[in-house]
N, C-alpha and C positions, 0 to 999 in steps of 0.2 A: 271553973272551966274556961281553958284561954279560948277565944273564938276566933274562929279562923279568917285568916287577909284578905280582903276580898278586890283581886284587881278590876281595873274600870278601864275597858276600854274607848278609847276618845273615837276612834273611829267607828266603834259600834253607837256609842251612842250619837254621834252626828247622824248616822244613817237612819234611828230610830227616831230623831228629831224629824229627819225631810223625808221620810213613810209618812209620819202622821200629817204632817202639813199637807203632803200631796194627797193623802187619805182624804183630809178635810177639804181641801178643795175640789176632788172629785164630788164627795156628800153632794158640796152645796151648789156644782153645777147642775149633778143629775137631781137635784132639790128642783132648783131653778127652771129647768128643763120638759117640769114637769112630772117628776118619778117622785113621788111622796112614800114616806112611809117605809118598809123595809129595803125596797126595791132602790131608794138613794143611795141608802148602806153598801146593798149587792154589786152597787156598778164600781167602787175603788176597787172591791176583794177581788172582782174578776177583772182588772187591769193589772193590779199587783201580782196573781196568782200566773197570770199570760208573761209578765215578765220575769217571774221565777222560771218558771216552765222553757222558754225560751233561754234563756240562762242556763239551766241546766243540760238544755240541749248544744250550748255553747261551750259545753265542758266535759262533756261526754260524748257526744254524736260525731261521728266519722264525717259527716255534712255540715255544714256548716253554714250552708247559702238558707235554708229554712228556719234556721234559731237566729239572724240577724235580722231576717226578713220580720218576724214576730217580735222579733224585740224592737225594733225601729218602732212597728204600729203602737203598742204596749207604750212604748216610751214616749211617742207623738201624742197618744190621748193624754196621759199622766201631766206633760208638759202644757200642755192646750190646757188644761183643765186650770191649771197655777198661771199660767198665761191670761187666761180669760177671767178669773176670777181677780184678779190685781186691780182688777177698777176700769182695765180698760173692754168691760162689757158690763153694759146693766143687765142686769140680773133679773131686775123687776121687767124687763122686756126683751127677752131672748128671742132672738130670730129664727124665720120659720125651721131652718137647713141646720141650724144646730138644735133644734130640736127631734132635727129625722134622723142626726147624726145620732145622739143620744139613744132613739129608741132602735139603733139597728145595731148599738155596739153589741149587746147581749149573744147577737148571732153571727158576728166577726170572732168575739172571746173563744166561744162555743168552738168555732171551724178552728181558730188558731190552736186550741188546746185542743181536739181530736187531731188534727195532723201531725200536731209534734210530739203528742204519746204513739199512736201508732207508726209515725217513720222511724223514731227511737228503735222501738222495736223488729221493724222492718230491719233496717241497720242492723241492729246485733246477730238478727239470722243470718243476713248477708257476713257479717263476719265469723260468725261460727263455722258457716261453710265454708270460706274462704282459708281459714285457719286446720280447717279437719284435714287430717290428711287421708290420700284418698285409699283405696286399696292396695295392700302390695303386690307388686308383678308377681304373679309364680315362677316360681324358680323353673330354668331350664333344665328340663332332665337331658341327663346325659345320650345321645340320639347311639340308637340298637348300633353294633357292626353291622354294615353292610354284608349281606349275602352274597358270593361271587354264583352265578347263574351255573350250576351244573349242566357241564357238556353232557350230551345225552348221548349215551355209548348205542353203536350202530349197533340194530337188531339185527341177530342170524336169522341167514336166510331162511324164507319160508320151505317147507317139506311137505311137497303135495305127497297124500298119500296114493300110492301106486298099486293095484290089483296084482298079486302076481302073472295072471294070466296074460295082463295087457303088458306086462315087461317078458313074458316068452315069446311074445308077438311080434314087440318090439325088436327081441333077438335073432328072431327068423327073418324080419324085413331088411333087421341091417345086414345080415349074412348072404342074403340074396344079391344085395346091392355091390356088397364089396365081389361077392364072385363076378357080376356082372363089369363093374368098373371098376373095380380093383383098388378101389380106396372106399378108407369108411364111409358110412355114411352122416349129414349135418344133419343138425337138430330141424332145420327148416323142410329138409326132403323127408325126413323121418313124419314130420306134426305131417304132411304132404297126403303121406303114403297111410299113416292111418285115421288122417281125419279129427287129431283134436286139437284143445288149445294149446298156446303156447307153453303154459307153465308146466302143462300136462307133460309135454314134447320135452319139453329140458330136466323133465324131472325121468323122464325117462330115456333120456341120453345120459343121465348121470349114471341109472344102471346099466349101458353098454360101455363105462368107460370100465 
């Protein structure tokens, strides 16, 4: 069975080379610093792990001022750590302020790594919604014809109803009048002469025409 070629990357392994070295030089400051035991271990994986995270947010996040910001720190401890371990800090007597430094990284790691999961996400909403498109307009319905306003045909005139008696009445007064003055008589001397309304008078000047 031929087995298969296995390529070696030079750049991965350099970078797996200076992980473990910074790895270890973290160990042996938060050793030195006072963190025995697991808690030495813990402090490289969560410098390491803040400058993944930070990284990632450097290659995905729409923002990009908070994964520089966290990775600058990430990358200032990691350095410090290989810096101070070089010889020029004894170990056997680390000073008071780098050891308050040491015990307060844990809740800088902590803040760095919940900001830059949650704005990640924040971010993506913000893009989702920016990207949705929003409702479509309803279409314009087409608007009614106008209705031209119907002229309203003039109503025929009213027709008071007339008694016959009060139109023989009517005919005896106007026959008086005209023997007396010798011309018809008006609807104003007629309403006059018997005493009603107007409508009454003209409706009963209609019957002496």
């Amino acid at each position: 069975m031929r087995a298969l070629p296995v390529r070696i990357d030079a750049v991965l392994v350099q970078a797996l080379i200076a992980a473990a070295l910074s790895f270890a030089h973290l160990h042996d400051l938060a050793l030195a610093a006072g963190q025995d035991g697991w808690k030495a271990w813990a402090y490289p994986v969560s410098v390491d792990l803040l400058l993944v995270a930070a990284w990632r947010r450097l290659r995905s996040g729409p923002t990009k001022t908070a994964g520089w910001c966290w990775f600058l720190i990430a990358l200032t401890a990691s350095l410090g750590a290989n810096v101070a371990t070089a010889g020029l800090l004894d170990l056997n007597d680390v000073p008071d302020w780098l050891r308050i430094l040491v015990a307060g990284w844990p809740a800088i790691a902590f803040l760095g790594g919940t900001l830059l999961a949650h704005g990640a996400t924040a971010d993506a909403a913000t893009g989702e919604r920016e990207s949705t498109p929003g409702p479509a307009a309803p279409e314009e319905l087409p608007s009614a014809p106008e209705l031209t306003a119907a002229v309203p045909e003039p109503a025929p005139p009213s027709t008071t109803p007339v008694p016959p008696a009060l139109v023989a009445l009517a005919h005896k007064v106007a026959d008086e009048h005209r023997a007396r003055t010798g011309t018809p008589i008006d609807t104003s001397t007629l309403r006059a002469r018997l005493g009603v309304p107007m409508p009454l008078a003209e409706a009963l000047s209609a019957h002496l025409t």
